[in-house]
MMTF fields as JSON, N, C-alpha, C and O atoms, coordinates in Angstrom:
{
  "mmtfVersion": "1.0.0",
  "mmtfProducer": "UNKNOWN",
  "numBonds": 339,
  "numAtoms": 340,
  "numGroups": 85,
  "numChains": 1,
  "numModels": 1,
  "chainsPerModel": [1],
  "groupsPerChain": [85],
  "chainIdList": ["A"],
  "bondAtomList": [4, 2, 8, 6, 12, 10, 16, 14, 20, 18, 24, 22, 28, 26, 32, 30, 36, 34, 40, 38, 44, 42, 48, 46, 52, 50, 56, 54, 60, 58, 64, 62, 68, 66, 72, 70, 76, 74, 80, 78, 84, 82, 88, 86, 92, 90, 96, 94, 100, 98, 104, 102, 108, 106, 112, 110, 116, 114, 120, 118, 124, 122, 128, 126, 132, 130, 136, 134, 140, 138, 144, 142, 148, 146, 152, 150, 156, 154, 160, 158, 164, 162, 168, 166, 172, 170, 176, 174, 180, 178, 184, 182, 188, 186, 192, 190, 196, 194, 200, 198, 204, 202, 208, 206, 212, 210, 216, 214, 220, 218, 224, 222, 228, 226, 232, 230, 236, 234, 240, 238, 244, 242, 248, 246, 252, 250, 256, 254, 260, 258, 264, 262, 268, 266, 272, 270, 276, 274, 280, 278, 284, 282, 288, 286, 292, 290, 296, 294, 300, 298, 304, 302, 308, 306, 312, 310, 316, 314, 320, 318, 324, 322, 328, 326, 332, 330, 336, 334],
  "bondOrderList": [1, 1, 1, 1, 1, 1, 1, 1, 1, 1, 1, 1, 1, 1, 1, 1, 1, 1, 1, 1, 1, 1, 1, 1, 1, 1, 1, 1, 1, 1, 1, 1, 1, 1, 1, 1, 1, 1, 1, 1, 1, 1, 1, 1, 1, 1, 1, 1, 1, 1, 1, 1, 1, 1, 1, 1, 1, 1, 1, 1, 1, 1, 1, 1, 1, 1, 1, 1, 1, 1, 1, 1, 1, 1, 1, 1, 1, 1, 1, 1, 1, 1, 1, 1],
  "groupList": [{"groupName": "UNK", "atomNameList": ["N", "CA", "C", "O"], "elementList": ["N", "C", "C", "O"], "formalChargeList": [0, 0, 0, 0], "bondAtomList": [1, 0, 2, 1, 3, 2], "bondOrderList": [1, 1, 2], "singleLetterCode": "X", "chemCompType": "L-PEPTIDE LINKING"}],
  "groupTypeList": [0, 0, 0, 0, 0, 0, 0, 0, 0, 0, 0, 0, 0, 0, 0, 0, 0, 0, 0, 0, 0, 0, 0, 0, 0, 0, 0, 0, 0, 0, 0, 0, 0, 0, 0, 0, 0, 0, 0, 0, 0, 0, 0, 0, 0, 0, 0, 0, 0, 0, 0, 0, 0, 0, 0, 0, 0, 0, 0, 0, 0, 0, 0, 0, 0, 0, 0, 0, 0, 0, 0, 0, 0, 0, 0, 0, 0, 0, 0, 0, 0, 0, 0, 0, 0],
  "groupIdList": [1, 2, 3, 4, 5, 6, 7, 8, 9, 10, 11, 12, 13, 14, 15, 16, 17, 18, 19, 20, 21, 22, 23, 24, 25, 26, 27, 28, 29, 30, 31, 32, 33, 34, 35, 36, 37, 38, 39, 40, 41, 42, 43, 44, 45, 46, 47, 48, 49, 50, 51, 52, 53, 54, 55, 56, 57, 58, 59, 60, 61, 62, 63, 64, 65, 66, 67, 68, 69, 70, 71, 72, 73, 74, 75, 76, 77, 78, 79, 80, 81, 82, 83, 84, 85],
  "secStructList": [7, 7, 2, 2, 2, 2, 2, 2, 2, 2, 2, 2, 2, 2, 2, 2, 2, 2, 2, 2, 2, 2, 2, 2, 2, 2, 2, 2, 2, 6, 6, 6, 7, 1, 1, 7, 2, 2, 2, 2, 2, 2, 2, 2, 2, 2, 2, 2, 2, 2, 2, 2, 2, 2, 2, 2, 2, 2, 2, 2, 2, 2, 6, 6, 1, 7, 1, 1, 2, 2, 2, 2, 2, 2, 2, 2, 2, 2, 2, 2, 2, 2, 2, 6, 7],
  "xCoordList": [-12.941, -14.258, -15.242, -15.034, -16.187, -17.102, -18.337, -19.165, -18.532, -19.885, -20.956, -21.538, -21.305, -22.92, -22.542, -23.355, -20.624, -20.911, -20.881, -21.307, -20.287, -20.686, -21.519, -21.713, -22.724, -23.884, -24.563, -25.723, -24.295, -24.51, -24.251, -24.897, -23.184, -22.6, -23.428, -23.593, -23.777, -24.871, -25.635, -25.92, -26.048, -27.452, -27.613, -28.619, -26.78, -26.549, -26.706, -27.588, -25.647, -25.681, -26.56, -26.408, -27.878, -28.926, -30.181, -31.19, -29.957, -30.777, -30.758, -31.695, -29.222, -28.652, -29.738, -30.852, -28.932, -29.808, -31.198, -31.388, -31.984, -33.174, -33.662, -34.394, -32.936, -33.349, -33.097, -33.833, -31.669, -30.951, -32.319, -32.978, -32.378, -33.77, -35.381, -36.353, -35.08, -36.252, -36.357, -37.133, -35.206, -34.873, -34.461, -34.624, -33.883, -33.716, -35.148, -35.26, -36.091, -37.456, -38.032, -38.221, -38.186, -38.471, -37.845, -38.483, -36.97, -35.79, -36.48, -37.141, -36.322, -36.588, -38.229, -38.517, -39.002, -40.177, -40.201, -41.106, -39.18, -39.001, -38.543, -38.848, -37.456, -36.773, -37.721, -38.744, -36.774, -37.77, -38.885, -39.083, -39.796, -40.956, -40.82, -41.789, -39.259, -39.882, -39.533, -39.033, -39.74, -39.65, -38.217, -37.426, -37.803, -36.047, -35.405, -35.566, -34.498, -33.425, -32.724, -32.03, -32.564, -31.407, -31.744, -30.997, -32.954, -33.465, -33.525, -33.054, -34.05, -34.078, -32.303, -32.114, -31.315, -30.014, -29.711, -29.154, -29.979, -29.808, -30.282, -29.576, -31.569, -31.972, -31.274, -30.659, -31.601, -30.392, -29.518, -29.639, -28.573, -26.996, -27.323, -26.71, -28.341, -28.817, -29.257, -28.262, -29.875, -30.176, -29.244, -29.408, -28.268, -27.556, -26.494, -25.696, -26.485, -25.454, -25.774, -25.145, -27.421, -28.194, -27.507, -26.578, -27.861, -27.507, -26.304, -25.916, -25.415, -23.822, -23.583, -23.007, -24.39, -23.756, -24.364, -23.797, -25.751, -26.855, -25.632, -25.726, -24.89, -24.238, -22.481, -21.665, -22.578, -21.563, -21.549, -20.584, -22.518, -22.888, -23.622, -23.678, -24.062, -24.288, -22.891, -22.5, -21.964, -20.503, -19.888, -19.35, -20.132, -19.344, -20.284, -19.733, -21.799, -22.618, -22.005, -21.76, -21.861, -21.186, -19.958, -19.748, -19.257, -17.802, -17.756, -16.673, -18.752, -19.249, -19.974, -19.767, -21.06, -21.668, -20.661, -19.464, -21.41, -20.667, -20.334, -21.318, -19.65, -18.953, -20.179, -20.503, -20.313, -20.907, -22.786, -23.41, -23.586, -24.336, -25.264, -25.8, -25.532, -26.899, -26.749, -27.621, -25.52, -25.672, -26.218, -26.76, -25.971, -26.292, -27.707, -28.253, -28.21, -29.867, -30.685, -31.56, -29.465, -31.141, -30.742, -31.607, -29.642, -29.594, -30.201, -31.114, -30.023, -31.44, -32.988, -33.939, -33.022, -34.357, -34.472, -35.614, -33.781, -34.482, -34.615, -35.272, -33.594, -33.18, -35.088, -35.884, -35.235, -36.47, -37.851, -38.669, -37.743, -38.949, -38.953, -40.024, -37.771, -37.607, -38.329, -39.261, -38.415, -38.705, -40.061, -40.53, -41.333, -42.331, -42.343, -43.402, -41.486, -41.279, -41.628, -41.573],
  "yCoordList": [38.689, 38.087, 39.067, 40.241, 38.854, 39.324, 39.529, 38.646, 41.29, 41.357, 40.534, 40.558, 39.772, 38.935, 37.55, 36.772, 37.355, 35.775, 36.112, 35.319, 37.501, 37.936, 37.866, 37.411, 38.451, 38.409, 37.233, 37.147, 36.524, 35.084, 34.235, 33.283, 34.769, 33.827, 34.794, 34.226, 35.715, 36.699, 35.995, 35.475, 35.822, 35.337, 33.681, 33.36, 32.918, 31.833, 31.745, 31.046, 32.625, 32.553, 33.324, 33.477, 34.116, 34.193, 33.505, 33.738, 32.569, 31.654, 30.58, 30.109, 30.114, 28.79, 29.481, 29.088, 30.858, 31.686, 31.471, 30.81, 31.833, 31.113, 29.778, 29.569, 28.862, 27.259, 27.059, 26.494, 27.716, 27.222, 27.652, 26.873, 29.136, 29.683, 28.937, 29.078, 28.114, 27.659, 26.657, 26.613, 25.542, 24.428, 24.504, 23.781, 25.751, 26.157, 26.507, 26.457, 26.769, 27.543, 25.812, 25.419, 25.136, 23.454, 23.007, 22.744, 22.863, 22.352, 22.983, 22.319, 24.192, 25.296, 24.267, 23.788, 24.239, 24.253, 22.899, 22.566, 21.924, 20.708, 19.99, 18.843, 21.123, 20.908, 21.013, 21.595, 20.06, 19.68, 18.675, 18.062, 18.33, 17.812, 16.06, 15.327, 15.526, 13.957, 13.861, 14.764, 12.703, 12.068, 11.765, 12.408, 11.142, 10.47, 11.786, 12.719, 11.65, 12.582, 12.606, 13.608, 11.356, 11.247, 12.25, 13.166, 11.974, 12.386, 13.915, 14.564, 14.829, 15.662, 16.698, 17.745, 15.75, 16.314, 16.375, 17.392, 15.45, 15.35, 16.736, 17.537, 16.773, 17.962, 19.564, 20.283, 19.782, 20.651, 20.477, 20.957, 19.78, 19.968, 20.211, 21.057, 19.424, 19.835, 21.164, 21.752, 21.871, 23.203, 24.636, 25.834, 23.917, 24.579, 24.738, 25.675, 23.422, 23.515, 24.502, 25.459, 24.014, 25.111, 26.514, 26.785, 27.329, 28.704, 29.082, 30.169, 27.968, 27.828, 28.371, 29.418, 27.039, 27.597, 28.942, 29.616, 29.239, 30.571, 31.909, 33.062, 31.596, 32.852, 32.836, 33.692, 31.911, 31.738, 31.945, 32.371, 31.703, 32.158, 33.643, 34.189, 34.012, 36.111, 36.28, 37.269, 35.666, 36.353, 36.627, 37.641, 35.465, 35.194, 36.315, 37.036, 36.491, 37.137, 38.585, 39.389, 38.748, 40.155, 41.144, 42.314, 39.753, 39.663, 39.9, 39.984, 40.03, 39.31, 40.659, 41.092, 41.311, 42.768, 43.509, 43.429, 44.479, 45.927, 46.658, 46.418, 47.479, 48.216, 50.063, 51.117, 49.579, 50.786, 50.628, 49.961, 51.46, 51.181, 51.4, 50.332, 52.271, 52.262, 51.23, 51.055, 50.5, 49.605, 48.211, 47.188, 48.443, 47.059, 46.921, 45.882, 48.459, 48.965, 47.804, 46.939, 48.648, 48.518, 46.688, 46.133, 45.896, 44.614, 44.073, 43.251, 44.236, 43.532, 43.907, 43.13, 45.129, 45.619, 44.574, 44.43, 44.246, 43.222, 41.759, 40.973, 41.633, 40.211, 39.891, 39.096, 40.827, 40.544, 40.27, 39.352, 41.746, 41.646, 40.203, 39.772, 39.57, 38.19, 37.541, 36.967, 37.31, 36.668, 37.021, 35.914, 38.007, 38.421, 39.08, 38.833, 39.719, 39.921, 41.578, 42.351],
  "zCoordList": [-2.436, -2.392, -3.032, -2.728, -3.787, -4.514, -4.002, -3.778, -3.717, -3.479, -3.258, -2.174, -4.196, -4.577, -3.829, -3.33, -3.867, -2.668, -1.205, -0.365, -0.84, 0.515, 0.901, 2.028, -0.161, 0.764, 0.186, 0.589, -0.433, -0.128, 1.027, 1.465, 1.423, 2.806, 3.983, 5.063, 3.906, 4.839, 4.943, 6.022, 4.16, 3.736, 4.29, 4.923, 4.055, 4.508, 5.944, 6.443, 6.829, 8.137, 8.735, 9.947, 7.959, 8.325, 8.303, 8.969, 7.388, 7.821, 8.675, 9.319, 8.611, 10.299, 11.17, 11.519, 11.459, 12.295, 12.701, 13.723, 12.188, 12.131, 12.783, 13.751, 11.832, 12.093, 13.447, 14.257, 13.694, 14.903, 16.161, 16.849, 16.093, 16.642, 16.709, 17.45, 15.558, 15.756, 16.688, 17.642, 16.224, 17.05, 18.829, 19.813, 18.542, 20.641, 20.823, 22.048, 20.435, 20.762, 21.234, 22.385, 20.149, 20.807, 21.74, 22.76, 21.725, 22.947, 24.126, 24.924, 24.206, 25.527, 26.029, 27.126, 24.723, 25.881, 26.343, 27.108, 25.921, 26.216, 27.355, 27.684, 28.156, 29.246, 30.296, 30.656, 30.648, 32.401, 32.334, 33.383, 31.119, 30.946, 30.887, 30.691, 31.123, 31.538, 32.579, 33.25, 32.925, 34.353, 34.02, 34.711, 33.347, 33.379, 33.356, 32.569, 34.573, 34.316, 33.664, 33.494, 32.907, 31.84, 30.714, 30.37, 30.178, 29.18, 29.495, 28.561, 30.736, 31.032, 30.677, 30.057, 31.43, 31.197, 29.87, 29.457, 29.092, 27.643, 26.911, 26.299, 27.137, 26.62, 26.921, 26.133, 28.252, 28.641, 27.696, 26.569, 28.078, 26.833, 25.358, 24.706, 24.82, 23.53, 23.743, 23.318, 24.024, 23.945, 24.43, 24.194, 25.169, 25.136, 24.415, 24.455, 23.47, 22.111, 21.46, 21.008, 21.436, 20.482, 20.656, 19.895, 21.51, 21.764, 21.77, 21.343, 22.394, 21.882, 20.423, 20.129, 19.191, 17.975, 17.333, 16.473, 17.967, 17.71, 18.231, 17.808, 18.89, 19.373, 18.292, 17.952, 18.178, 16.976, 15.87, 15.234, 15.494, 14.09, 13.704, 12.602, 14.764, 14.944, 15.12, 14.5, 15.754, 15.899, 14.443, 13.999, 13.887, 12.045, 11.286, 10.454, 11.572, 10.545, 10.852, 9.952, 11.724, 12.222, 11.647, 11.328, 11.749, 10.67, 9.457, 8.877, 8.924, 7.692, 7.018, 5.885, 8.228, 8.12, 7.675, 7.953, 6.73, 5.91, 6.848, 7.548, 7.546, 8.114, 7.654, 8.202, 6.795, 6.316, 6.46, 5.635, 7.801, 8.433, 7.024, 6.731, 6.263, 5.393, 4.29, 3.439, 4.343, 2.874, 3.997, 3.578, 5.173, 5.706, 6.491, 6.864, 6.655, 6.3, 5.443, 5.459, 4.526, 3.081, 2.714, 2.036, 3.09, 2.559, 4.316, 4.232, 4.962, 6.036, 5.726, 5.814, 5.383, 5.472, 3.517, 3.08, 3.011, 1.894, 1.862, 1.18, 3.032, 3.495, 3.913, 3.414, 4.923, 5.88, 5.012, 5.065, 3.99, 3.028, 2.068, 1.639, 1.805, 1.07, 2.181, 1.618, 3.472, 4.439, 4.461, 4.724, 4.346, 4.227, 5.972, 6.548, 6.662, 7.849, 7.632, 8.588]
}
């Protein structure tokens, strides 16, 4: 596998990352807030898919991380600056 599609696929499962984060951040403040329990349980399970696949996909990005701590420095610390973070 080639350098530039590795961290393509980094890069990829850093952004799921994200979305997934964003979408449990809605979910979260969502639970509990109707009256139907149905709807209430529903949510629960949806949000806990959420964090389900959020912890799955840091497991793969992990896999995926350079072994070698300053090359994986300086490609987060550019990942982030692409992000304006």
């Amino acid at each position: 596998m080639s350098e530039d599609y590795a961290h393509g696929q980094r890069d990829g499962l850093r952004l799921a990352l994200a979305i997934l984060a964003a979408e449990e951040a809605k979910w979260a403040a969502l639970l509990g807030e109707s009256a139907s329990w149905r709807t209430n349980a529903t949510r629960e399970v949806r949000h806990k898919a959420l964090q389900v696949a959020q912890t799955r996909i840091q497991t793969a990005l992990n896999r995926l991380t350079p072994r070698d701590s300053a090359a994986a420095n300086v490609e987060l610390s550019a990942a982030l600056d692409k992000l304006g973070l």
